[in-house]
Jmol script that loads the backbone (N, CA, C; Angstrom):
load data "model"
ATOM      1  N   UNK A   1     -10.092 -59.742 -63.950  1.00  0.00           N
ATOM      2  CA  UNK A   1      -8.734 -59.244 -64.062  1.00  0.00           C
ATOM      3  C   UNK A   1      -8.128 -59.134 -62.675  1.00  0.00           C
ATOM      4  N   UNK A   2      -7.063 -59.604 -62.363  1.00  0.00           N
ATOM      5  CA  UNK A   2      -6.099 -59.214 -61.342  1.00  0.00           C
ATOM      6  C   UNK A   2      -4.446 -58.457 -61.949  1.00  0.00           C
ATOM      7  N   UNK A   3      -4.600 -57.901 -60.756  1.00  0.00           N
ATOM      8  CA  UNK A   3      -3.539 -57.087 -60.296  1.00  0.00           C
ATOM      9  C   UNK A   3      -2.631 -57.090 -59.894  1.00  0.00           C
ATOM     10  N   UNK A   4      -1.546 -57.462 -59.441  1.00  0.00           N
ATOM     11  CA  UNK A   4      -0.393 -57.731 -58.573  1.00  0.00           C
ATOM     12  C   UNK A   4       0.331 -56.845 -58.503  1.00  0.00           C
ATOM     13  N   UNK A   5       1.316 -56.197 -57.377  1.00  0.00           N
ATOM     14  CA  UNK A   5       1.954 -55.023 -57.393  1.00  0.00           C
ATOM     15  C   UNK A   5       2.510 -55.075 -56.404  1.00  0.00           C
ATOM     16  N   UNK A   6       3.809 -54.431 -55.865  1.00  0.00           N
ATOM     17  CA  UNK A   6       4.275 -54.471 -54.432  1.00  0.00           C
ATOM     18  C   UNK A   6       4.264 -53.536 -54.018  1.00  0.00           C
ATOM     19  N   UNK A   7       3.488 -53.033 -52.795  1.00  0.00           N
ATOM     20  CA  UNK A   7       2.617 -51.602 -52.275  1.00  0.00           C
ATOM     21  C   UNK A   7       1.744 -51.455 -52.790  1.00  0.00           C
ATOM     22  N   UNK A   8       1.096 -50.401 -52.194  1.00  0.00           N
ATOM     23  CA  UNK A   8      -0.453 -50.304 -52.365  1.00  0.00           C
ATOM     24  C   UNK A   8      -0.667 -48.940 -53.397  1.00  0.00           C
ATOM     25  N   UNK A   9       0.848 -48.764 -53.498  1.00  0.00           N
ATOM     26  CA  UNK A   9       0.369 -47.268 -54.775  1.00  0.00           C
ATOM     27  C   UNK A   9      -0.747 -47.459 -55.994  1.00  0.00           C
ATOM     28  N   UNK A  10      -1.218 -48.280 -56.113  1.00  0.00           N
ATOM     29  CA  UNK A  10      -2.254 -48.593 -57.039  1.00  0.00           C
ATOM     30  C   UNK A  10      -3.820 -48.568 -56.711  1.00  0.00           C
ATOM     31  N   UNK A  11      -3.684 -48.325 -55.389  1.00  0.00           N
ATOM     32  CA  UNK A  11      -5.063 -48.520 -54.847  1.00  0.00           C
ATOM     33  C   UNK A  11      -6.402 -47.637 -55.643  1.00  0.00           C
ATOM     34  N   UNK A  12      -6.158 -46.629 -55.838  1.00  0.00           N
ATOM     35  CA  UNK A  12      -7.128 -45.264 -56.522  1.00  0.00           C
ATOM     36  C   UNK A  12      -6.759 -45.281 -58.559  1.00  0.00           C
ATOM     37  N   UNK A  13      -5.973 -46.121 -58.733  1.00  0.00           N
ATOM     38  CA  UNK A  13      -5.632 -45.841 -59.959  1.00  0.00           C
ATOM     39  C   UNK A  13      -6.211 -47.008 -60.862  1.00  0.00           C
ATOM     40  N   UNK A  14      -6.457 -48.333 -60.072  1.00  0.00           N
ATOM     41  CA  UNK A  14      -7.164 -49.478 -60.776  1.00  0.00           C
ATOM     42  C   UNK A  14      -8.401 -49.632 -60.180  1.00  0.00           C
ATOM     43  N   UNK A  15      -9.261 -49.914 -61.315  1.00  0.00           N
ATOM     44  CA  UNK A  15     -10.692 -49.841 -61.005  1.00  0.00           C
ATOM     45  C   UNK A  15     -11.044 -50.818 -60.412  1.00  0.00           C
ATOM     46  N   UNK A  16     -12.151 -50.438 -59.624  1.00  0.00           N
ATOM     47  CA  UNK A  16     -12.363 -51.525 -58.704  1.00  0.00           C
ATOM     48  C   UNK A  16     -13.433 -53.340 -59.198  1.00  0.00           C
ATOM     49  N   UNK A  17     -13.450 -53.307 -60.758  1.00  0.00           N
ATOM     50  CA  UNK A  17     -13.544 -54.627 -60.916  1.00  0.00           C
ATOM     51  C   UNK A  17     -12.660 -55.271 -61.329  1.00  0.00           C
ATOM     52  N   UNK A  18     -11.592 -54.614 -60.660  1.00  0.00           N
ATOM     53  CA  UNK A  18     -10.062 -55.581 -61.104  1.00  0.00           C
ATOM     54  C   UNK A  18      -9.670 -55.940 -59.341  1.00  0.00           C
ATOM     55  N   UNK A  19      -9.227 -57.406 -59.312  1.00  0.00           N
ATOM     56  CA  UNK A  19      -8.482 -57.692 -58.091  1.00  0.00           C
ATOM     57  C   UNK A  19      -7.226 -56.930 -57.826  1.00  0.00           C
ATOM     58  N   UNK A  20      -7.158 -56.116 -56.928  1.00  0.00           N
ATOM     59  CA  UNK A  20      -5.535 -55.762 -57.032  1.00  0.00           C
ATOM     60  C   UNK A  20      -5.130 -56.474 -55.382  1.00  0.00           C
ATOM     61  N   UNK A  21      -4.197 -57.140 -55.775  1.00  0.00           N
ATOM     62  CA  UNK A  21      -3.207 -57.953 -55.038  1.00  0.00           C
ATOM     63  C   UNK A  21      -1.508 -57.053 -54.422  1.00  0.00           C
ATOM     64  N   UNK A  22      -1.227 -57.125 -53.275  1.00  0.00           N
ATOM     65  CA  UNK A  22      -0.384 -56.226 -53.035  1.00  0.00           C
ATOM     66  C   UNK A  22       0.461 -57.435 -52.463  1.00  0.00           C
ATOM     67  N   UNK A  23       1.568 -57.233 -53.068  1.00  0.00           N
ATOM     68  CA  UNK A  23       2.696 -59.146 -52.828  1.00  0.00           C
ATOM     69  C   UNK A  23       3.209 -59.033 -51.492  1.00  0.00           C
ATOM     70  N   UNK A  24       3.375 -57.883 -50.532  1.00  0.00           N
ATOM     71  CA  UNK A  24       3.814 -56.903 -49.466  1.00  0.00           C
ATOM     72  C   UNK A  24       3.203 -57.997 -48.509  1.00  0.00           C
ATOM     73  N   UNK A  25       2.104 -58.099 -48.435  1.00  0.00           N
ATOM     74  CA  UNK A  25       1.163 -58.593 -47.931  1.00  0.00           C
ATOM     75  C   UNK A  25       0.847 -60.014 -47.776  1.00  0.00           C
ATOM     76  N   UNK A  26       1.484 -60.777 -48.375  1.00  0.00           N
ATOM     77  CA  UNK A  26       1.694 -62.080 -48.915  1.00  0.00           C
ATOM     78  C   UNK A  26       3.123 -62.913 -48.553  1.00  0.00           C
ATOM     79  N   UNK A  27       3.905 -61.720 -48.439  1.00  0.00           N
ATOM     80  CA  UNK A  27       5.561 -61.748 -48.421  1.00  0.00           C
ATOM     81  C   UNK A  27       6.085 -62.297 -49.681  1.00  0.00           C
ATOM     82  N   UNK A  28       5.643 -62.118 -50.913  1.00  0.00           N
ATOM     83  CA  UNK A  28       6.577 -62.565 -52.211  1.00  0.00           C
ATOM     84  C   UNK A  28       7.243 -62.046 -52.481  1.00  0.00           C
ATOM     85  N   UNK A  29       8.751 -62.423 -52.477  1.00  0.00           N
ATOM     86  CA  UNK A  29       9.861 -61.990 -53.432  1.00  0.00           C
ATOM     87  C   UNK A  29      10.127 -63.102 -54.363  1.00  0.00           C
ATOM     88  N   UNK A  30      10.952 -63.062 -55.219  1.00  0.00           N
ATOM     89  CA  UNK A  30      11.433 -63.690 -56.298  1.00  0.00           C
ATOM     90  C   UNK A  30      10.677 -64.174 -57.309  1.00  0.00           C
ATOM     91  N   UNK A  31      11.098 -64.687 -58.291  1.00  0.00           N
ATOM     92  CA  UNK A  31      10.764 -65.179 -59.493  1.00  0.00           C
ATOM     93  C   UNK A  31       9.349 -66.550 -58.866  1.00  0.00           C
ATOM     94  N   UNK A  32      10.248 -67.503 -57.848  1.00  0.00           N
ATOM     95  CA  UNK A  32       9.891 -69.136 -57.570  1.00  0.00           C
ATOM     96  C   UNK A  32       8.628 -68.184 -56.903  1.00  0.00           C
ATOM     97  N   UNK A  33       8.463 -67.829 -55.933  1.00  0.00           N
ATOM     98  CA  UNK A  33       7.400 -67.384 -55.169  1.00  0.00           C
ATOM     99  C   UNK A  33       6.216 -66.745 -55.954  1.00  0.00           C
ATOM    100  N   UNK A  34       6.694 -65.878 -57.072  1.00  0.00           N
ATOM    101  CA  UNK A  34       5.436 -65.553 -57.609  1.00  0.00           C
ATOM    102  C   UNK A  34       4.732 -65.969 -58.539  1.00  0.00           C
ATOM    103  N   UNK A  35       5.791 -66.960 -59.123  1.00  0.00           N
ATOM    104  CA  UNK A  35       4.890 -67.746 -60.619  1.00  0.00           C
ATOM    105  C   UNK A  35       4.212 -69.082 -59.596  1.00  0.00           C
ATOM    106  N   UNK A  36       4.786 -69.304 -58.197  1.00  0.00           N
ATOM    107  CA  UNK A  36       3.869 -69.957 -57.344  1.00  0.00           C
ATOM    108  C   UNK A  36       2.258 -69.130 -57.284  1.00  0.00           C
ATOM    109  N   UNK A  37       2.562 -68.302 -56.870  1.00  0.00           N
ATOM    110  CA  UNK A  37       1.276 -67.401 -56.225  1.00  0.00           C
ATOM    111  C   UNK A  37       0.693 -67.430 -57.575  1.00  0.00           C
ATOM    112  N   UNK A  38       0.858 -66.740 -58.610  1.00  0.00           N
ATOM    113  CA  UNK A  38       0.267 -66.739 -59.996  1.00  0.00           C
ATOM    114  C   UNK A  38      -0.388 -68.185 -60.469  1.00  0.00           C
ATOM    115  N   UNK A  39       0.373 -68.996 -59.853  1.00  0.00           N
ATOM    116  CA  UNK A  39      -0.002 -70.469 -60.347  1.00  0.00           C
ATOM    117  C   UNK A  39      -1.500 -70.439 -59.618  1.00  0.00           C
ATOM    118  N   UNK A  40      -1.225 -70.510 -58.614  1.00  0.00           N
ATOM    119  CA  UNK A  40      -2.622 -70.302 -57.462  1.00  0.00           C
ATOM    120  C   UNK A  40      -3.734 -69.514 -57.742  1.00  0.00           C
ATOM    121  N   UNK A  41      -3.482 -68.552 -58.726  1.00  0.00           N
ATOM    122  CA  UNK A  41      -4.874 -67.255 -58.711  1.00  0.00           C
ATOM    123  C   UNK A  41      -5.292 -68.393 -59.966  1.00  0.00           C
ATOM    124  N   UNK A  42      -4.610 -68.800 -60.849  1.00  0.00           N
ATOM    125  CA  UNK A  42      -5.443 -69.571 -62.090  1.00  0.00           C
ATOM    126  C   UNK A  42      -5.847 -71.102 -61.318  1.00  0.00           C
ATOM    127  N   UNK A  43      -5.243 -71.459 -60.395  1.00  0.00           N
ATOM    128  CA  UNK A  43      -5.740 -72.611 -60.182  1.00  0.00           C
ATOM    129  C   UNK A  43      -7.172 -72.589 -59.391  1.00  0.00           C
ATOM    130  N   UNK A  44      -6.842 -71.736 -58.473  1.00  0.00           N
ATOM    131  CA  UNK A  44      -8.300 -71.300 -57.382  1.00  0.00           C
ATOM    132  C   UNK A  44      -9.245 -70.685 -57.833  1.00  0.00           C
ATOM    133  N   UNK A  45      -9.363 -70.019 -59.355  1.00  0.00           N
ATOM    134  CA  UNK A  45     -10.294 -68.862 -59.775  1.00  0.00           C
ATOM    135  C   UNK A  45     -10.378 -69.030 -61.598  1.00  0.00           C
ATOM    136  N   UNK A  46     -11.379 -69.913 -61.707  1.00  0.00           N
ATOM    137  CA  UNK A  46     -11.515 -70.110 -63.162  1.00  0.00           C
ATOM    138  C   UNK A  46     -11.862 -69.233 -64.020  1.00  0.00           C
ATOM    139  N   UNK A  47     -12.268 -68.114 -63.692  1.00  0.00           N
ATOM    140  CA  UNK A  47     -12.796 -66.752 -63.893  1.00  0.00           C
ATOM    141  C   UNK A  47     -12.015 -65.615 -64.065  1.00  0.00           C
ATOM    142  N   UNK A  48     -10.775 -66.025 -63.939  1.00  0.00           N
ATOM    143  CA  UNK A  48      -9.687 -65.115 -64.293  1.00  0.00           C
ATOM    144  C   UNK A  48      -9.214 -65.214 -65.855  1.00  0.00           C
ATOM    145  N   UNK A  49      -9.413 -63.891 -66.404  1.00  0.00           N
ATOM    146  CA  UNK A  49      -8.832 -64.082 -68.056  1.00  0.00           C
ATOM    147  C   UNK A  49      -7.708 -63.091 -67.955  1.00  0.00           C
ATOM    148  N   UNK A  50      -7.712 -62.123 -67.797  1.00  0.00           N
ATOM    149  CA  UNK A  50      -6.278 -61.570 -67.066  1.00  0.00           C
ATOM    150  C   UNK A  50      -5.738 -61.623 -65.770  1.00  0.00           C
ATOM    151  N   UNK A  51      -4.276 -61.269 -66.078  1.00  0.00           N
ATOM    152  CA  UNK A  51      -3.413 -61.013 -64.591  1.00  0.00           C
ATOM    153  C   UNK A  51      -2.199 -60.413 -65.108  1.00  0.00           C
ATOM    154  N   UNK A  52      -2.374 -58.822 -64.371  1.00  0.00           N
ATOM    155  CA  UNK A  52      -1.258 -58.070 -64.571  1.00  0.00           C
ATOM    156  C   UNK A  52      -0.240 -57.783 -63.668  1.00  0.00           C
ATOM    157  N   UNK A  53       1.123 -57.793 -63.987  1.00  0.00           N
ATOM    158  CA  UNK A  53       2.178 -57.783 -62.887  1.00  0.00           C
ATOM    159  C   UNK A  53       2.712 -56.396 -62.828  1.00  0.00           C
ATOM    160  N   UNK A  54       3.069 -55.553 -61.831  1.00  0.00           N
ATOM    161  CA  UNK A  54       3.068 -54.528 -62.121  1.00  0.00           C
ATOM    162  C   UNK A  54       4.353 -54.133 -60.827  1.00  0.00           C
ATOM    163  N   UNK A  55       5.725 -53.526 -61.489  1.00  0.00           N
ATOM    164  CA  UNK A  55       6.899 -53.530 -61.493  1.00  0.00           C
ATOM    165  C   UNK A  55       7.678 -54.800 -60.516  1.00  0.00           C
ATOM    166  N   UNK A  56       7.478 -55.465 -62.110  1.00  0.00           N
ATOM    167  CA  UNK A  56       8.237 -56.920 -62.003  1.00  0.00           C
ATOM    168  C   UNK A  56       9.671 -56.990 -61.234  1.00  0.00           C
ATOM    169  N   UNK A  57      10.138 -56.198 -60.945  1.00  0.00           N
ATOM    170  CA  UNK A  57      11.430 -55.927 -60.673  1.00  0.00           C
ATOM    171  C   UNK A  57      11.724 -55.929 -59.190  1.00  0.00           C
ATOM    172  N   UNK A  58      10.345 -55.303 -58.752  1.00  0.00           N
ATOM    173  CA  UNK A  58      10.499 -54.600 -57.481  1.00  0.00           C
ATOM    174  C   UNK A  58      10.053 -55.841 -56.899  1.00  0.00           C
ATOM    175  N   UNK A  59       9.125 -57.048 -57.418  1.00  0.00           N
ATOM    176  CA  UNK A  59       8.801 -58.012 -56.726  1.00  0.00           C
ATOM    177  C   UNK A  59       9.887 -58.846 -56.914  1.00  0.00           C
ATOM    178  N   UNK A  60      10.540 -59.404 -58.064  1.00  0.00           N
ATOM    179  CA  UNK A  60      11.706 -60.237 -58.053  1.00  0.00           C
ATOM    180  C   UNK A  60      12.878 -59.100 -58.065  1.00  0.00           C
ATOM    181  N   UNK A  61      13.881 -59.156 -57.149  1.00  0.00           N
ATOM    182  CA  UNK A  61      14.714 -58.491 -57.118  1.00  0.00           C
ATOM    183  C   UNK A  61      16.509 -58.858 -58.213  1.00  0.00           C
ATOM    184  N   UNK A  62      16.375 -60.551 -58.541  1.00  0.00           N
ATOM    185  CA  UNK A  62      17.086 -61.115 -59.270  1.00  0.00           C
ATOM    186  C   UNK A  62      17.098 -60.121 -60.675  1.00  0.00           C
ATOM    187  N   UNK A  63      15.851 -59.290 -61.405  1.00  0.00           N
ATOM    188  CA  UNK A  63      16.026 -58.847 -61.837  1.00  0.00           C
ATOM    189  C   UNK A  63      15.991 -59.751 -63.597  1.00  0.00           C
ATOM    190  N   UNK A  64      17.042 -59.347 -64.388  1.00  0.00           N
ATOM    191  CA  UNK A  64      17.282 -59.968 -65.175  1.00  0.00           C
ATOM    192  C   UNK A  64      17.416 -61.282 -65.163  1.00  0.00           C
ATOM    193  N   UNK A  65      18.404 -61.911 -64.134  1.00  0.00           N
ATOM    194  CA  UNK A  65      19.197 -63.218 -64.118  1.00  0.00           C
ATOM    195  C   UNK A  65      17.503 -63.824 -63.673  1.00  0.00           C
ATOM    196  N   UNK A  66      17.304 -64.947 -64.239  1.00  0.00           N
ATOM    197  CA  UNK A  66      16.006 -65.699 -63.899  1.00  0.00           C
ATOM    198  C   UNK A  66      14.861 -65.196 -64.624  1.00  0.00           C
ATOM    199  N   UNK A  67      14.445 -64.419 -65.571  1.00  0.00           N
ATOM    200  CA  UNK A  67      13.547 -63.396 -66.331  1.00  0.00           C
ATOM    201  C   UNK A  67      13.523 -64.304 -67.224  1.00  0.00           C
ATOM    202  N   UNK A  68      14.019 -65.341 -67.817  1.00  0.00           N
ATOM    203  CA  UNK A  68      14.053 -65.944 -69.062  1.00  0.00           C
ATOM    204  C   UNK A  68      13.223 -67.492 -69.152  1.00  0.00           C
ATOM    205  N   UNK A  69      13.945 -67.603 -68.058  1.00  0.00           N
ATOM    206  CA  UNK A  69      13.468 -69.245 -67.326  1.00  0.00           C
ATOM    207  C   UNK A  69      12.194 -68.476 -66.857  1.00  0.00           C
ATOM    208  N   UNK A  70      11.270 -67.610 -65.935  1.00  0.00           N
ATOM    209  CA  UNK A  70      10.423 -67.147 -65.475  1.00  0.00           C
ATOM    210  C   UNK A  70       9.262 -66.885 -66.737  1.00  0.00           C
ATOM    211  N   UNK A  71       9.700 -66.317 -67.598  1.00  0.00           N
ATOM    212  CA  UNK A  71       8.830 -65.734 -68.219  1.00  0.00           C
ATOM    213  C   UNK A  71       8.559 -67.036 -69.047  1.00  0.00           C
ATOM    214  N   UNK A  72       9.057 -68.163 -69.591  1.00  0.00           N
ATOM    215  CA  UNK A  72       8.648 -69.713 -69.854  1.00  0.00           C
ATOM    216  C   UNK A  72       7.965 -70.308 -69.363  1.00  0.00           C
ATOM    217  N   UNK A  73       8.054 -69.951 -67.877  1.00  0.00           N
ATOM    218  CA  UNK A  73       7.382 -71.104 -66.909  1.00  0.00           C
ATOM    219  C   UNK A  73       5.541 -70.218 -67.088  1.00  0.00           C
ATOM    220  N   UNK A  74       5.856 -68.957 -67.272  1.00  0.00           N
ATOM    221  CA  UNK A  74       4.598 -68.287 -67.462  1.00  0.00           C
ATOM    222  C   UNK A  74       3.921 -68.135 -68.730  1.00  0.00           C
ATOM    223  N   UNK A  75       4.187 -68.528 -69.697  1.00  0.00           N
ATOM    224  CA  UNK A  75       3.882 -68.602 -71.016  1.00  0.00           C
ATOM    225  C   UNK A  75       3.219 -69.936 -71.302  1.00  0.00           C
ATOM    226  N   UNK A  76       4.413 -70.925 -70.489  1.00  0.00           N
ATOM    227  CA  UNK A  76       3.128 -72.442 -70.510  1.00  0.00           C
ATOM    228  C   UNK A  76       2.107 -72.118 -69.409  1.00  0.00           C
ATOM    229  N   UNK A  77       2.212 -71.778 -68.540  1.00  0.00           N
ATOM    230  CA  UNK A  77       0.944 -71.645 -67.465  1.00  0.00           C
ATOM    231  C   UNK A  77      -0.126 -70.945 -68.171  1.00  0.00           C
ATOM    232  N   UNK A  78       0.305 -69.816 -69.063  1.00  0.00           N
ATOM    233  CA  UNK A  78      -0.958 -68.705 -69.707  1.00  0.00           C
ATOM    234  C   UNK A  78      -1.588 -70.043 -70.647  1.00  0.00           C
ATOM    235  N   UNK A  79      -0.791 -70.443 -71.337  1.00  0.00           N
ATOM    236  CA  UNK A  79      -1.878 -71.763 -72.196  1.00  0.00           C
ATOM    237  C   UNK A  79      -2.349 -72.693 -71.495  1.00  0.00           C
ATOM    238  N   UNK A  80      -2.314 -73.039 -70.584  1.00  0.00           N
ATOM    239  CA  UNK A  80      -2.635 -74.557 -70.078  1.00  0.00           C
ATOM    240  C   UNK A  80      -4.125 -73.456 -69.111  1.00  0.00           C
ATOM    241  N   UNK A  81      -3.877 -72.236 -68.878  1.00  0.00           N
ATOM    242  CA  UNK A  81      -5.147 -72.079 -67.473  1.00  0.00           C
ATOM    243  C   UNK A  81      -5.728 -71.411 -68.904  1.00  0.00           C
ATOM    244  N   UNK A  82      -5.104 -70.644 -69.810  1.00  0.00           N
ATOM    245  CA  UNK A  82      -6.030 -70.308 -71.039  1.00  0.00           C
ATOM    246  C   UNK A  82      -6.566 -68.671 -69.849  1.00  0.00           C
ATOM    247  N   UNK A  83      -5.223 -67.885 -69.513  1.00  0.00           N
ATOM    248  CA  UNK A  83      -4.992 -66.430 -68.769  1.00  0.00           C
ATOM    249  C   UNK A  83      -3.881 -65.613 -69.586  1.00  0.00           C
ATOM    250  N   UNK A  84      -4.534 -64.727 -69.736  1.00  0.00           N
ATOM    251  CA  UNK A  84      -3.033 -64.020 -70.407  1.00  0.00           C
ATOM    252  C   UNK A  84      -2.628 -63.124 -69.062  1.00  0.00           C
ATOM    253  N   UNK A  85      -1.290 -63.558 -68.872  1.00  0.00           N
ATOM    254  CA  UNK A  85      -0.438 -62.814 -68.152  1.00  0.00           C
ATOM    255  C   UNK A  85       0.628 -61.832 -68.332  1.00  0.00           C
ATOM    256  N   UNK A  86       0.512 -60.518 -67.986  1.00  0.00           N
ATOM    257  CA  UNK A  86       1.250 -59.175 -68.357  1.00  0.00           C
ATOM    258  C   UNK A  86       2.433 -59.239 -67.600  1.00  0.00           C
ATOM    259  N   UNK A  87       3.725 -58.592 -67.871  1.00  0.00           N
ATOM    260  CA  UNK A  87       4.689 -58.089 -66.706  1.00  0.00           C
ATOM    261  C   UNK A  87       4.692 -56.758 -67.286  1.00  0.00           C
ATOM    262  N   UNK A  88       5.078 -55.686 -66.158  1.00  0.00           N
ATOM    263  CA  UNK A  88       5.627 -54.758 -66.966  1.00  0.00           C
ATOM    264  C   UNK A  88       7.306 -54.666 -66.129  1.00  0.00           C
ATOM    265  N   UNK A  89       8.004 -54.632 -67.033  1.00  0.00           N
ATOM    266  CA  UNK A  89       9.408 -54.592 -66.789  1.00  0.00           C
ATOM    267  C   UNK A  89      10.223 -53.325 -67.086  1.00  0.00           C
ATOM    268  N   UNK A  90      10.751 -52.509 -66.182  1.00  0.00           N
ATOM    269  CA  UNK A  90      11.476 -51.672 -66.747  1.00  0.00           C
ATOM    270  C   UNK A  90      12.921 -51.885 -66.517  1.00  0.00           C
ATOM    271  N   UNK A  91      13.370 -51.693 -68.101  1.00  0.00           N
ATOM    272  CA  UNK A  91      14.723 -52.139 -68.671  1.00  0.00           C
ATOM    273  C   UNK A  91      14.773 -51.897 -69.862  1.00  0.00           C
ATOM    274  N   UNK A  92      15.992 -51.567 -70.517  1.00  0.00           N
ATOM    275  CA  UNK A  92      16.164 -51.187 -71.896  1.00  0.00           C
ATOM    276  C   UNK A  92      16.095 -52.445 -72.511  1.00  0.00           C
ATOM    277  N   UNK A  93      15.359 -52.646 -74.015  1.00  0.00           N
ATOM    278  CA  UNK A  93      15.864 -53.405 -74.813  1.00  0.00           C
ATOM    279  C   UNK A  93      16.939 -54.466 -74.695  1.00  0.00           C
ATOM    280  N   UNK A  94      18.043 -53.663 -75.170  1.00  0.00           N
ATOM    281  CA  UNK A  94      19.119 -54.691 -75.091  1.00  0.00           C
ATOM    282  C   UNK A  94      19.471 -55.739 -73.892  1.00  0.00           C
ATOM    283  N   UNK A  95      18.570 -55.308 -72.812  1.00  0.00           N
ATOM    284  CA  UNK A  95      19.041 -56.205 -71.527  1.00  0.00           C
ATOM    285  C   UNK A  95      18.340 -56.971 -71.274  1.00  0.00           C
ATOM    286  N   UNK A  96      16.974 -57.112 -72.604  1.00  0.00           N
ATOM    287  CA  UNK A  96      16.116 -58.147 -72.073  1.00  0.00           C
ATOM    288  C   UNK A  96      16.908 -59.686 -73.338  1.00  0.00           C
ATOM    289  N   UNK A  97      16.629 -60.660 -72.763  1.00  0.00           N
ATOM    290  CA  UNK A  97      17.040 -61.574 -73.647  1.00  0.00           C
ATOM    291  C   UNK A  97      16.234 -61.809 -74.679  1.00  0.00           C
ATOM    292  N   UNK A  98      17.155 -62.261 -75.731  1.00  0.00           N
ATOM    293  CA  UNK A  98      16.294 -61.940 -77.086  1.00  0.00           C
ATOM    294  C   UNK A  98      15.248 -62.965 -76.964  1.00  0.00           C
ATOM    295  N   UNK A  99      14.732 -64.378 -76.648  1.00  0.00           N
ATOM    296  CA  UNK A  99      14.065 -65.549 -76.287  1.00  0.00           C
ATOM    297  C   UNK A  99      13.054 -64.510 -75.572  1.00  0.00           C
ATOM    298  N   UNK A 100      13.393 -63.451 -74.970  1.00  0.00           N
ATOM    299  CA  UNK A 100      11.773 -62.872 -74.568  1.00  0.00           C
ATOM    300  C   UNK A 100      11.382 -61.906 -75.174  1.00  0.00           C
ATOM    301  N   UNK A 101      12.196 -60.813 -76.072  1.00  0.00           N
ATOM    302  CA  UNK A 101      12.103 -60.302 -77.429  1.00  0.00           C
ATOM    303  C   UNK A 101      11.239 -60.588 -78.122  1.00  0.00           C
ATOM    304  N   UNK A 102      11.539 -61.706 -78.756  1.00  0.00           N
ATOM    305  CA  UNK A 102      10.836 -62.320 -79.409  1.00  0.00           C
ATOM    306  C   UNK A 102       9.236 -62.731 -79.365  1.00  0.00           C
ATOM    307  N   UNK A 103       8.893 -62.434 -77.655  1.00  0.00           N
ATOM    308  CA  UNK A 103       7.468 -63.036 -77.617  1.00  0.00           C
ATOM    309  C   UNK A 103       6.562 -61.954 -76.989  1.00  0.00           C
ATOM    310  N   UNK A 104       7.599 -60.663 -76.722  1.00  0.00           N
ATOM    311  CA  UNK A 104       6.672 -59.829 -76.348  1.00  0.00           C
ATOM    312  C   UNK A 104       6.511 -58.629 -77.154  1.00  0.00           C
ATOM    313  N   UNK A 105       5.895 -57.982 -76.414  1.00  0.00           N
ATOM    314  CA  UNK A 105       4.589 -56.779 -76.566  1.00  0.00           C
ATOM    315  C   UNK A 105       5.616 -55.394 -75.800  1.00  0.00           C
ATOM    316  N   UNK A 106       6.164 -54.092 -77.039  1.00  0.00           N
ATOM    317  CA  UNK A 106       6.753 -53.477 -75.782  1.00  0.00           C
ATOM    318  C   UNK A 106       6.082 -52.290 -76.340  1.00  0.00           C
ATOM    319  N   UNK A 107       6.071 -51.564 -75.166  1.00  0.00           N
ATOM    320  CA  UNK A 107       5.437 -50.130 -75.038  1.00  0.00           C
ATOM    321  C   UNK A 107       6.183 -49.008 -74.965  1.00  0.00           C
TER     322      UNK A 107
END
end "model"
wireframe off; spacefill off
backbone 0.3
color backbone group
């Protein structure tokens, strides 16, 4: 399992047989940069069955605009490396587009 997050506030809270990845550190912002980097943890590490993103927002700052096209480009990547990939997004309902409605998991 990996981790992704921007800052290290996660350090004591995820256990330590999970990768936690801090994007800070890497310099990722946006949508293009991190479904790059994400592309990379499944391509370099066959051993990955999860990868959790953790406040999607704060790493892409676009926010909504690009969330739709993003979360596609990550849905074929989760089948083709055979990884399920998490975001957690905070946003109401109505502001997520229904095309991602439709395919997710909300808490």
């Amino acid at each position: 399992m990996v981790v992704i997050e921007k800052g290290a506030k996660l350090t004591y809270d995820v256990t330590h047989k999970a990768r936690l990845i801090d994007t800070e550190q890497y310099l990722i912002q946006g949508y293009d940069m991190l479904f790059g980097f994400i592309s990379g943890i499944c391509a370099g590490n066959y051993d990955v069955t999860d990868i959790l993103v953790d406040s999607t927002f704060k790493i892409c700052p676009d926010a909504i605009d690009g969330l739709e096209a993003f979360t596609k480009k990550l849905q074929e990547l989760s089948e083709t490396a055979s990884t399920n990939i998490v975001l957690l997004i905070s946003a109401s309902e109505d502001e997520i587009p229904e095309s991602i409605n439709a395919v997710c998991q909300k808490v």
